[in-house]
N, C-alpha and C positions, 0 to 999 in steps of 0.2 A: 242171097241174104245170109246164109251158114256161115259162107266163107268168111261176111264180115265180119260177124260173132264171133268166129274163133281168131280172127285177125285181133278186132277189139282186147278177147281173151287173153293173147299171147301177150299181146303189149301190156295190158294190167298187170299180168304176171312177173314178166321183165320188169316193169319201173318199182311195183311194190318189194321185191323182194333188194332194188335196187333203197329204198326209201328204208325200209326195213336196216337195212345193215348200215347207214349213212344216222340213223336215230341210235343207234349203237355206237357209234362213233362221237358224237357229240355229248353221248352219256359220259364217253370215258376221256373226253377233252374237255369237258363242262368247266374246269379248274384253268385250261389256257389261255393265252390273248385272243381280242377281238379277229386279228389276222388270221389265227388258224380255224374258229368259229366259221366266218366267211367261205373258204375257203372248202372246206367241209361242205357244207351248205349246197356250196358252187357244185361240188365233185358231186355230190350228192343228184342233184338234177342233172347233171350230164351224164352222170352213170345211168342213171334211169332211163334217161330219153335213148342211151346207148343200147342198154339193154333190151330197149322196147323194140327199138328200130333191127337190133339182131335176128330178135328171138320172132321176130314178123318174118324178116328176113329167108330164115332158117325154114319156118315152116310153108312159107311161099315156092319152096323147091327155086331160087333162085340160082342160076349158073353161076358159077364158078367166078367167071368176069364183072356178073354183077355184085356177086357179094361182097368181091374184092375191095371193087368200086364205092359200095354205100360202106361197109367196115373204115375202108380209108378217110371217106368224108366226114365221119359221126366220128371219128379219132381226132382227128385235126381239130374240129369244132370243140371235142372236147380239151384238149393242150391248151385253144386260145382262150376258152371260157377261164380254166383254171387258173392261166398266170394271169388275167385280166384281175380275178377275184384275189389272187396276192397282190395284187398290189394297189388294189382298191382298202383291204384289209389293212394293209399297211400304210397305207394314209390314215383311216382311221383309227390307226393304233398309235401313229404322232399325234394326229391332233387328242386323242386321250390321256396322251404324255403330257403335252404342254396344258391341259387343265390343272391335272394331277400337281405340277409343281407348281402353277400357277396357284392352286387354293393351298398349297402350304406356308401362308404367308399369313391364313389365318392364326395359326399355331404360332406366332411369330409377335402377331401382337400388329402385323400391317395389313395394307388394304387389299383386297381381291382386283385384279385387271384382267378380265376375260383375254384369254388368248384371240389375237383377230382371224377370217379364216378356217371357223370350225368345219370339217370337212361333211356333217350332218345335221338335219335342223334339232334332234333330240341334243347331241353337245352344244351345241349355237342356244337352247334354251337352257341347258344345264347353265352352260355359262352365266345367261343372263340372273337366273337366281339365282346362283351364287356371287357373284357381282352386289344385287338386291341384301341377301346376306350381310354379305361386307360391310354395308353401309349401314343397315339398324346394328350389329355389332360397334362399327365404330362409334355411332352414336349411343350407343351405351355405353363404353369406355368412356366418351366426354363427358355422362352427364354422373356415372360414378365419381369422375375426377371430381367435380364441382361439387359432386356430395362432400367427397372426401375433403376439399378443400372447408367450403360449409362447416363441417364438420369441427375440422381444426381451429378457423376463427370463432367457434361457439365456443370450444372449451377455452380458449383463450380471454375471450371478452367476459367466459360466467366465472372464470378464476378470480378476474381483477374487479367484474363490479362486485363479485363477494369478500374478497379481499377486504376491499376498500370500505365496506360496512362493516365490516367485522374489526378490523382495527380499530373505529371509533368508538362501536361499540364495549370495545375493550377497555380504552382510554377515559369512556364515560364510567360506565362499572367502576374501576379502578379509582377516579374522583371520587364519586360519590360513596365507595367504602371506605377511602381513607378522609373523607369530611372538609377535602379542600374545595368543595364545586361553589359556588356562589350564588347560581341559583337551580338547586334541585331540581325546582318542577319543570323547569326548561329540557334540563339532563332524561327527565322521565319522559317529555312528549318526543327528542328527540328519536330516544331508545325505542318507543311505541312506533316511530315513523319510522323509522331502517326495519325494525322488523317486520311491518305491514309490506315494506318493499320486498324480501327477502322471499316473504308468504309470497307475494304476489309471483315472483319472478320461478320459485319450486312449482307451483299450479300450474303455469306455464309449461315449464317442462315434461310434468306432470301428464299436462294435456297434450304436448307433440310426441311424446313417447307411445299414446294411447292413439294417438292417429299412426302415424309412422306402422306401429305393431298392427293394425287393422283392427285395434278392439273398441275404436269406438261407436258404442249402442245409441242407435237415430230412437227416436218415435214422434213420427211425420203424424203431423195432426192439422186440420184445415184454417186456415187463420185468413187475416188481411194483411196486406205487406203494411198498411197503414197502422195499425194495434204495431207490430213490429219497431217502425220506423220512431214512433210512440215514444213508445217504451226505452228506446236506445235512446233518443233526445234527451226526456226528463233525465236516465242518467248520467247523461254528458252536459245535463247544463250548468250544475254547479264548479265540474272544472273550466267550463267555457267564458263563464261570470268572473271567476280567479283571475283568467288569461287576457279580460275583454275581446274575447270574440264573439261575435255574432253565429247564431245557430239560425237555418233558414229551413226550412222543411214543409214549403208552401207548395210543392209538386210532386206532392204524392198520391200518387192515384188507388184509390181501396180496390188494392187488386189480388183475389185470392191464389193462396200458394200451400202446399205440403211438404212442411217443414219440423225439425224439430225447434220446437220456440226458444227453448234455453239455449241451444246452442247457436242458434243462428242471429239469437240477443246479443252474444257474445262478439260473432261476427261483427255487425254494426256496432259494438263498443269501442273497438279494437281499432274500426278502419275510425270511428270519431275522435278516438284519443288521438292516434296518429294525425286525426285532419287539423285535431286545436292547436297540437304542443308545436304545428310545423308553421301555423300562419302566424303575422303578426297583430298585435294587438291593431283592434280596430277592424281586422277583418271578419270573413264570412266565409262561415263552412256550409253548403249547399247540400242538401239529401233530397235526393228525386228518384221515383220508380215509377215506369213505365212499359207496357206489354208491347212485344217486338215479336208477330207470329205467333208461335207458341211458348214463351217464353217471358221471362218477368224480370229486367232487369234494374239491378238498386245499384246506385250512384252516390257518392261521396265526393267531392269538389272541394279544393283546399286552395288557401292562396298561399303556397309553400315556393311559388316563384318556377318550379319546374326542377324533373330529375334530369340530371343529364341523360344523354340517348344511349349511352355504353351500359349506364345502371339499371334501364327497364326492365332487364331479361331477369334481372339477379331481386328486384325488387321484393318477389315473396319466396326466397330462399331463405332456409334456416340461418340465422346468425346476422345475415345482411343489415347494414343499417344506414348506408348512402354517407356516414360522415364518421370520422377519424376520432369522435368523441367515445370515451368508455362511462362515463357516467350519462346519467339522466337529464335531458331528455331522449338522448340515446337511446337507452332500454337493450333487453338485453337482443335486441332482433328475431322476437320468438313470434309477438302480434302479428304480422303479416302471413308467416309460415302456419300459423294454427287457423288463422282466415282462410287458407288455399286451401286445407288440410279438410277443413267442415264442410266447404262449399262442393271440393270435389266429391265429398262423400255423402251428399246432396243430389250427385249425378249435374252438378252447376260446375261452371268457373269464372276463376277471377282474374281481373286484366285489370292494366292500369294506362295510361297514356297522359302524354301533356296537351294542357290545355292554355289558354291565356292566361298567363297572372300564375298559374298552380298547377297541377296535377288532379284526373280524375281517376279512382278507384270503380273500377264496374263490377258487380257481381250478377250473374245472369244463372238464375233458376228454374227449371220449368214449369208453366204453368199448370194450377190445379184442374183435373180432369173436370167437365163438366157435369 
C-alpha cells in the first residue's frame, strides 16, 4: 500500500509542477491567438501526464529497456497531442477571423451574415447574436429614417399652412387700416378664426414636443369609459351638426379605466374630429368600448371609404396626413401622432385598420384593477 502512495505522490508531483509552469505560460501569452492558447493548454497536459509517467518511472527502478520504452511512448503521444491541438487552434482562429470581418459591416452602416461553419458552439452563438444585433440595428436605422423623413414633411407642411394664414392675415390688417374693407366685421371674425387656427395648431405642437421629450405629467384617476366617451361626444357634436354627420355612441359599455381624463378627453376629440371631417355628410361616426381579457378597448368607426393598405403603418406618424392637401381639413398631421403619443403613455396602443365603408381607430388600455 506504501508503494502506491508514493507512486500516487510522485505522479502529483510531476504533473503539478508540470501545471504549475503551463499557468505561467498562459500568464505570459494571455495577449496572443486562440491557436497558441490551445496549444499551451495541450502541451500543458501532456507535459504533465509526461512528467507523471517519468517521475513513476524513475522511482519504480525501472530497467534501462523499459524506460526507454515508456519515455518513447509518452513522447510520441505527446508530438501528436500537440500538433493535433495546432491545428485545432487554428481552425478556431479562421473561424474567429471570418466573425471578426464579418461584424465590420456594422461599422459600415450594413447588415451582419453570420459566417457558416463556426468551428464551436460558443462562436456559432456569438454569431447568432450578433446576427440578432444586426437586425434591431437595422430596424432602427428605418424607423430613424422615417422619423427623419416625418420630420421633414412637418416642417414643410407647418411653413406653408402658417404661411398661408399669415398672408391673409396681413392682407386683412392692411384693408382694414387703410379703410378700403367693405365689411369690417367680416375682416374681424375672419382674423379671430386663422388665429384660433394658428392657437390651435402651436398647442399641438406644443403638446408632441412634451410627449416626444417624455415630460408629459399622467394623473390616472378611476373613471367610466362611458363619463369619457360622454364628454368627447357632447364636444364633437356641434362640429358634427355643421358637417351633417351623425354621431352614434350607443355601445358603450360603463366600463372602468385609470386614466388621465384631460388627456385622454383629448384622445377621443382628436380621433372624432378626424372621424367627422373624413365622412361624408349624412353619414355616421360610430364609438364603442368594449372589455377584451384584461384590457378596454375604445373604437372610433368613420365612413372615410378606407386608407389605402401602404398608408396604415404611417397613419400615426408625425406630419402624416394620407392626402396631398396643405390646408384644412388637412391639418397640420399632429392629431393622430399626439393620440399614439397619450395612449402609449398610458401603457395602451393605437391601431387602426379598414373596415366596410371606412376605417376603424382602436385604442386599447388596461383595465382598472379590481
Amino acid at each position: 500500500m506504501n508503494d502506491v502512495l508514493w507512486i500516487a505522490l510522485y505522479a502529483f508531483l510531476g504533473a503539478a509542477a508540470a501545471g504549475l509552469l503551463g499557468a505561467v505560460a498562459l500568464w505570459l501569452l494571455r495577449h496572443r491567438s486562440v491557436a497558441v492558447s490551445v496549444t499551451v493548454i495541450s502541451a500543458v497536459a501532456v507535459t504533465a501526464m509526461l512528467a507523471g509517467t517519468l517521475a513513476v518511472a524513475w522511482a519504480m527502478f525501472l530497467s534501462p529497456h523499459d524506460l526507454k520504452v515508456v519515455t518513447l511512448v509518452v513522447a510520441m503521444a505527446a508530438a501528436v497531442s500537440l500538433a493535433t491541438a495546432l491545428l485545432l487552434g487554428r481552425w478556431v482562429v479562421a473561424g474567429s477571423r471570418a466573425l471578426t470581418l464579418a461584424a465590420r459591416t456594422f461599422g459600415d452602416g450594413g447588415d451582419f451574415a453570420a459566417p457558416g461553419g463556426a468551428p464551436t458552439a460558443e462562436l456559432a452563438e456569438l454569431g447568432r447574436e450578433l446576427a440578432a444585433t444586426s437586425e434591431k440595428l437595422a430596424a432602427s436605422r428605418r424607423r430613424e429614417q422615417a422619423l427623419e423623413t416625418s420630420r421633414r414633411e412637418l416642417v414643410a407642411w407647418i411653413s406653408h399652412d402658417l404661411r398661408t394664414p399669415l398672408a391673409g392675415l396681413r392682407a386683412m390688417s392692411e384693408a382694414l387700416e387703410d379703410g378700403v374693407a367693405d365689411e369690417p366685421e367680416r375682416y374681424f371674425r375672419q382674423i379671430r378664426a386663422e388665429v384660433d387656427r394658428m392657437n390651435t395648431m402651436v398647442g399641438d405642437l406644443f403638446e408632441l414636443s412634451r410627449i416626444h421629450a417624455g415630460a408629459l405629467t399622467l394623473t390616472p384617476t378611476r373613471m367610466s369609459v362611458y363619463d369619457l366617451v360622454g364628454d368627447a361626444l357632447a364636444g364633437a357634436g356641434p362640429l358634427a351638426r355643421e358637417l351633417g354627420v351623425r354621431l352614434d355612441g350607443d355601445r358603450v359599455a360603463p366600463l372602468p379605466v385609470e386614466v388621465d381624463g384631460k388627456e385622454m378627453t383629448r384622445v377621443l376629440a382628436n380621433l372624432l374630429v378626424n372621424a367627422i371631417h373624413r365622412t361624408p355628410a349624412d353619414g355616421t361616426v360610430a364609438v364603442a368600448a368594449e372589455q377584451l381579457a384584461d384590457s378596454v378597448v375604445l373604437s372610433v368607426t368613420d365612413g372615410c371609404g378606407g386608407i389605402p393598405e401602404d398608408d396604415l403603418p404611417r397613419v400615426f406618424d408625425t406630419g402624416w396626413r394620407g392626402t396631398a392637401a396643405r390646408t384644412p381639413p388637412g391639418g397640420a398631421g399632429l392629431g393622430l401622432a399626439i393620440v399614439r403619443g397619450i395612449v402609449e403613455a398610458h401603457a395602451g396602443r393605437a391601431a387602426v385598420r379598414n373596415v366596410t365603408g371606412g376605417c376603424r381607430f382602436e385604442v386599447t388600455l388596461p383595465a382598472a384593477r379590481s
